[in-house]
VEXVOLO-84818 format. One line per 10 residues: their letters; for each residue z, x, y of N, C-alpha, C. Coordinates in steps of 0.1 Angstrom, whole numbers, plus 5000, padded with zeros to 4 digits. Example, Ala and Ser with C-alpha at 12.3 -4.5 7.8 and 13.67 -1.06 7.14 Angstrom:
2
as = 5078:5132:4943:5078:5123:4955:5078:5132:4967 ~ 5071:5128:4978:5071:5137:4989:5079:5129:5000 .
REM end
This chain:
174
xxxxxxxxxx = 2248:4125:0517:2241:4125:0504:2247:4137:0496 ~ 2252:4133:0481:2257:4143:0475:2242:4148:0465 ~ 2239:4161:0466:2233:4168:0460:2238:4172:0446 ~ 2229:4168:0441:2228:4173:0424:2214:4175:0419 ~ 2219:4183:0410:2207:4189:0396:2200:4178:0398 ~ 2199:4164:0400:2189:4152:0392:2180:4155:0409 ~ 2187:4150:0415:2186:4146:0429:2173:4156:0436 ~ 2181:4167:0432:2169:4183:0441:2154:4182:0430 ~ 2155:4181:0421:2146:4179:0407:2136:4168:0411 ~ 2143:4157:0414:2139:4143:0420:2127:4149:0433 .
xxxxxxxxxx = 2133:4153:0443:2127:4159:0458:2117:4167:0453 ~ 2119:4178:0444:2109:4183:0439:2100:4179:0434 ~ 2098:4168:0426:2084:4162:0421:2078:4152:0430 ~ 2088:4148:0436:2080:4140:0449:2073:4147:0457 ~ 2079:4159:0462:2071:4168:0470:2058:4173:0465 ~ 2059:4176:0452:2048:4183:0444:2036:4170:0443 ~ 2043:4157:0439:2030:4146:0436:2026:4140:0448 ~ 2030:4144:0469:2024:4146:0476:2017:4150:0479 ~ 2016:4167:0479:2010:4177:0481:1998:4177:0465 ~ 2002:4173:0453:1993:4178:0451:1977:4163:0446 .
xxxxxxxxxx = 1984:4153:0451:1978:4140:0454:1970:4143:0467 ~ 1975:4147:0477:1969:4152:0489:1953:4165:0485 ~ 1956:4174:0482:1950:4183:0475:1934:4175:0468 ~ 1939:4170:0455:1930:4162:0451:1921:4154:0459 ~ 1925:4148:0466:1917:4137:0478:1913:4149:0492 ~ 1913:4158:0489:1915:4169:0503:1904:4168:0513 ~ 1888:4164:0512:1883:4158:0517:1882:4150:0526 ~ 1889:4140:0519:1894:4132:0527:1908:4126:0535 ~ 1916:4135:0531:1930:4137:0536:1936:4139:0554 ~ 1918:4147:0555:1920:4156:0568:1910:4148:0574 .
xxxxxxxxxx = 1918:4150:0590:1907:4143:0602:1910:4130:0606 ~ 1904:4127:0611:1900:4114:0620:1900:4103:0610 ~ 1888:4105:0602:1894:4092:0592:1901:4103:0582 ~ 1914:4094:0576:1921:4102:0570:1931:4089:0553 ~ 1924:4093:0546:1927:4087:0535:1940:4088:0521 ~ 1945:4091:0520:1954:4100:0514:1962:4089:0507 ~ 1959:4089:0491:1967:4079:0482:1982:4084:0483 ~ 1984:4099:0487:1999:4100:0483:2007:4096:0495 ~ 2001:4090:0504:2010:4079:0515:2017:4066:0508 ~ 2013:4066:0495:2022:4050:0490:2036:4056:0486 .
xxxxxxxxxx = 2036:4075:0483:2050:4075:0484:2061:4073:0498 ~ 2057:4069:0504:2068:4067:0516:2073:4054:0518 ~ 2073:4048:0502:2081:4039:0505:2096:4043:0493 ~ 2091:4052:0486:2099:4060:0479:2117:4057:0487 ~ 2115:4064:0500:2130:4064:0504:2136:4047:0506 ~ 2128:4042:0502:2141:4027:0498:2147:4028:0489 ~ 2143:4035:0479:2149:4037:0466:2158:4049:0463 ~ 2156:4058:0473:2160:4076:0474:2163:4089:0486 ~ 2171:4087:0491:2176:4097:0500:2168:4105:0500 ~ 2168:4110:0485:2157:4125:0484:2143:4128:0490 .
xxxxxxxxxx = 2141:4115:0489:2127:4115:0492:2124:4119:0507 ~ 2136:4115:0513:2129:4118:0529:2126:4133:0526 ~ 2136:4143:0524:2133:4159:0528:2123:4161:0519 ~ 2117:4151:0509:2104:4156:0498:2094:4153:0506 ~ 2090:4139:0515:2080:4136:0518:2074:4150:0532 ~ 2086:4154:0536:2083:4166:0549:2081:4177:0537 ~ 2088:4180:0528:2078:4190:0523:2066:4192:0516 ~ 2061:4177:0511:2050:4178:0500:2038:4178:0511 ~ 2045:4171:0526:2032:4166:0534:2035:4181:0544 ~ 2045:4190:0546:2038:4207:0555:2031:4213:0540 .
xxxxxxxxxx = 2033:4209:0529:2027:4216:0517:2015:4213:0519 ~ 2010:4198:0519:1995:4194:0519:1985:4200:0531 ~ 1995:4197:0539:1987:4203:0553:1983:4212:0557 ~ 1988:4226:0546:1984:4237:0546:1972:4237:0548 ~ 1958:4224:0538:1943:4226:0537:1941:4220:0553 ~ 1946:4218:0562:1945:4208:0576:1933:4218:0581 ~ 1926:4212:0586:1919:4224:0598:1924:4222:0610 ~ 1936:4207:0611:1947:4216:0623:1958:4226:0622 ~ 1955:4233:0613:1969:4236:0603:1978:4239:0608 ~ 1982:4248:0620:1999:4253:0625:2003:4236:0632 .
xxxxxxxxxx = 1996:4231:0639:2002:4216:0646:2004:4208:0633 ~ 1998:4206:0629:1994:4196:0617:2008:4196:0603 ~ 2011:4210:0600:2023:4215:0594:2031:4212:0599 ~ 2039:4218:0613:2050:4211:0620:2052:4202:0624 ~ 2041:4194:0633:2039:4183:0637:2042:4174:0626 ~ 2028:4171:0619:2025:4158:0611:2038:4157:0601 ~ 2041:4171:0595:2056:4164:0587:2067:4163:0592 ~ 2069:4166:0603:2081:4159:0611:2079:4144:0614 ~ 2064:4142:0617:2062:4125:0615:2064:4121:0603 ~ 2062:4127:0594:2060:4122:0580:2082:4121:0580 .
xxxxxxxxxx = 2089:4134:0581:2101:4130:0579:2109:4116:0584 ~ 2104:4116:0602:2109:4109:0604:2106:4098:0600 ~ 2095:4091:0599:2088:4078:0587:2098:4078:0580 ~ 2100:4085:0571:2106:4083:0559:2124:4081:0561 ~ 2126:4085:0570:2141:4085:0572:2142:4068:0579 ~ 2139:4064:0586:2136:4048:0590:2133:4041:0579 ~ 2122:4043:0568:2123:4038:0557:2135:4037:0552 ~ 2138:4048:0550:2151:4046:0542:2169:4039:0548 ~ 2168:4039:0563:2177:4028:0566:2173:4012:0562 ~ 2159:4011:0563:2153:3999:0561:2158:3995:0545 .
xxxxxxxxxx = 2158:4007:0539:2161:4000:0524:2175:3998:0522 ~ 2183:4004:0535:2200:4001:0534:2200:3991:0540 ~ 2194:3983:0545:2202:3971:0554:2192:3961:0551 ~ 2182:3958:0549:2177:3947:0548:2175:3940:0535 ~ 2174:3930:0527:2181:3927:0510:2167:3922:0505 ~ 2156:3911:0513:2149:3907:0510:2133:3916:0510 ~ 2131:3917:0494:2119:3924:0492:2108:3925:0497 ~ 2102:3915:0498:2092:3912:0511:2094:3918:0523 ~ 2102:3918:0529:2109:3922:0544:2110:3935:0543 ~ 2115:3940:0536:2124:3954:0530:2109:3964:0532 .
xxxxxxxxxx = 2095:3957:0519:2085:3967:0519:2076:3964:0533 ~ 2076:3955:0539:2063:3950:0548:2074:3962:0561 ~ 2088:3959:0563:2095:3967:0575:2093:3985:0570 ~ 2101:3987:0557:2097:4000:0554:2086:4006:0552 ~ 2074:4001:0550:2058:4007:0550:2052:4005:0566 ~ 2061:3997:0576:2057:3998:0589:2058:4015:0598 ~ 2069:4018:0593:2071:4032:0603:2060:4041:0595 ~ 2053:4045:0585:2049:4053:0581:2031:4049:0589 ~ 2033:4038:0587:2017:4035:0596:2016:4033:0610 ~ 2030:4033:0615:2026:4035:0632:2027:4045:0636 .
xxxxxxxxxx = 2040:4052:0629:2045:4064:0632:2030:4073:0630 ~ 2022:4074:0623:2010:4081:0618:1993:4078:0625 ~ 1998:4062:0623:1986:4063:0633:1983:4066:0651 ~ 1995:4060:0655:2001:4068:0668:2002:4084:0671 ~ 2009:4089:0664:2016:4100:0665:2003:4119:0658 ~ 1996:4108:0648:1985:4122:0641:1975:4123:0651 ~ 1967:4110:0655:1956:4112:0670:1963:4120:0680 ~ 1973:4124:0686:1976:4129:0695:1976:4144:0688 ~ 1980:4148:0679:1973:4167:0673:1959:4164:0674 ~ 1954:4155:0664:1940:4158:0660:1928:4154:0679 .
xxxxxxxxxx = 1937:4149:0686:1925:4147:0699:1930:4159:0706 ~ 1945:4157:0713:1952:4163:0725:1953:4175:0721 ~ 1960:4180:0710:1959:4193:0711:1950:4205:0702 ~ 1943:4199:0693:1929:4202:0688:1920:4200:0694 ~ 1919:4190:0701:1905:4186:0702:1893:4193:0713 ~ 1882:4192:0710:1871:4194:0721:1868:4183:0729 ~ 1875:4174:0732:1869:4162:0735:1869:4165:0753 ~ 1863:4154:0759:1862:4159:0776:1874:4150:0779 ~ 1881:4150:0791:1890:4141:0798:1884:4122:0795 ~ 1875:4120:0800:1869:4110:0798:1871:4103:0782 .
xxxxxxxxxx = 1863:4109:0773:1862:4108:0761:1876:4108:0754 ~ 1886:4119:0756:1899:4121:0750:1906:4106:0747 ~ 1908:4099:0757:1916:4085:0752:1906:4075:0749 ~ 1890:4077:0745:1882:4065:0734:1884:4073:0721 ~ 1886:4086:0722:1891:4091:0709:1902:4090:0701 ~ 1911:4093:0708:1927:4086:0705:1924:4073:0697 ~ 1921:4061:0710:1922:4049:0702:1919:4048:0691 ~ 1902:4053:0688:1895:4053:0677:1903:4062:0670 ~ 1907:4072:0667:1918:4077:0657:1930:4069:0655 ~ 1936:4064:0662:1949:4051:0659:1947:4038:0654 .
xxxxxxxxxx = 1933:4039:0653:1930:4025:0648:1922:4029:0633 ~ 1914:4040:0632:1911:4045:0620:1920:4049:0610 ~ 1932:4058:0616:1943:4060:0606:1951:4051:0603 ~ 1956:4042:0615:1964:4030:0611:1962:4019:0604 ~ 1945:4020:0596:1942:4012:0588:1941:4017:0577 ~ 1937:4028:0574:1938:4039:0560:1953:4039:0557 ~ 1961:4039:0567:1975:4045:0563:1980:4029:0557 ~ 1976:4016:0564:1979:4003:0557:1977:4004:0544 ~ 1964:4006:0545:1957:4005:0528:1963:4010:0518 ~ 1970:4023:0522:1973:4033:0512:1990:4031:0513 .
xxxxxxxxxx = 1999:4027:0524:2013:4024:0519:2017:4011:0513 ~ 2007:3998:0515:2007:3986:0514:1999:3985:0500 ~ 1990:3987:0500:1981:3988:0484:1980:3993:0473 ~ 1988:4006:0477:1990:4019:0466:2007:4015:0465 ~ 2018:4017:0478:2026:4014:0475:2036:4002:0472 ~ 2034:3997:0475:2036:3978:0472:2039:3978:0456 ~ 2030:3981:0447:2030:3980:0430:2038:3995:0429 ~ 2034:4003:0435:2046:4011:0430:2059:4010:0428 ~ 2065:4002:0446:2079:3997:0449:2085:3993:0433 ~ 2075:3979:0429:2076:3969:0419:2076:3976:0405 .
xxxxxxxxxx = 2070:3989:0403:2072:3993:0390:2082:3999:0395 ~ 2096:4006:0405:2102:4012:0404:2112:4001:0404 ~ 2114:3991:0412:2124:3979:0412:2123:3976:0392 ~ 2112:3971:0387:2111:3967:0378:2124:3973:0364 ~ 2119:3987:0367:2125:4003:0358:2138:4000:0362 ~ 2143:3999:0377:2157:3998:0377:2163:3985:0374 ~ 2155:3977:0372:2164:3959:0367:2164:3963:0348 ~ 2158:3973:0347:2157:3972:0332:2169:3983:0325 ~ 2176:3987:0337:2187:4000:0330:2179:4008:0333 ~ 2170:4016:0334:2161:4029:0337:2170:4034:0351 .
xxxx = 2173:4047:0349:2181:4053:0363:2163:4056:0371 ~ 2158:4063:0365:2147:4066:0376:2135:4074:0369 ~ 2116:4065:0375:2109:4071:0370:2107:4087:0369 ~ 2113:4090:0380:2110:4107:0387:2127:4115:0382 .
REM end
């Protein structure tokens, strides 16, 4: 990826309308149930290289408010990177739109609902041996449905206003 003035500019307001969409919703961002409208950007990298190294920064930016915070910063935006980097092969090789958003909105909701219960139980948690894996589940099934809602519901019409902007000559909303 060649770097330019537009490009880093680009990564920058993605990062910033992560973190500060995260922020906003902060309540409910963190935890077990975990809601977060600025998950519709991770479908961004179909459209943008940039986006992968924005979504790892806007999401260690947001996680700063985490009350997991040192796991949750390293951790969760390395999930968040790698999501977004699989997205973004997804938007190099596959042509059909449908296909393209339902495969590229997949890694950000398994990768998250999988991968966040294991900080927020295993290595946060208070839970007892027993308890630890009905907690997990219940966290992979509570985040994997918020995280649907919010890359499939929030991002889906996004995709479509950004496909839209580029069938129309527009280089880019951001």
């Amino acid at each position: 990826m060649k770097l330019s003035t537009k490009r880093l500019c680009r990564a920058g307001v993605i990062a910033a309308l992560y973190a500060a969409c995260s922020y906003v919703f902060a309540p409910l961002s963190f935890g077990i149930i975990q809601i977060r409208p600025s998950e519709a950007l991770c479908l961004l990298p179909l459209f943008y290289a940039e986006a992968i190294p924005a979504l790892f920064l806007g999401c260690a930016l947001a996680n700063l408010l985490s009350p997991f915070f040192l796991y949750d910063v390293l951790l969760g935006s390395l999930v968040s990177a790698l999501a977004a980097l699989l997205t973004y092969f997804i938007g190099k090789t596959v042509r059909k739109t449908g296909l393209k958003i339902f495969l590229g909105g997949l890694f950000p909701v398994l990768l998250n609902a999988f991968c966040i219960p294991l900080i927020i139980v295993f290595l946060c948690g208070q839970t007892g041996e027993s308890g630890a894996l009905y907690a997990y589940f219940s966290a992979v099934l509570s985040i994997g449905l918020s995280e649907s809602l919010c890359v499939y519901a929030l991002g889906t019409p996004l995709y479509f206003s950004f496909e839209k902007l580029r069938n129309r000559g527009v280089q880019s909303l951001l």
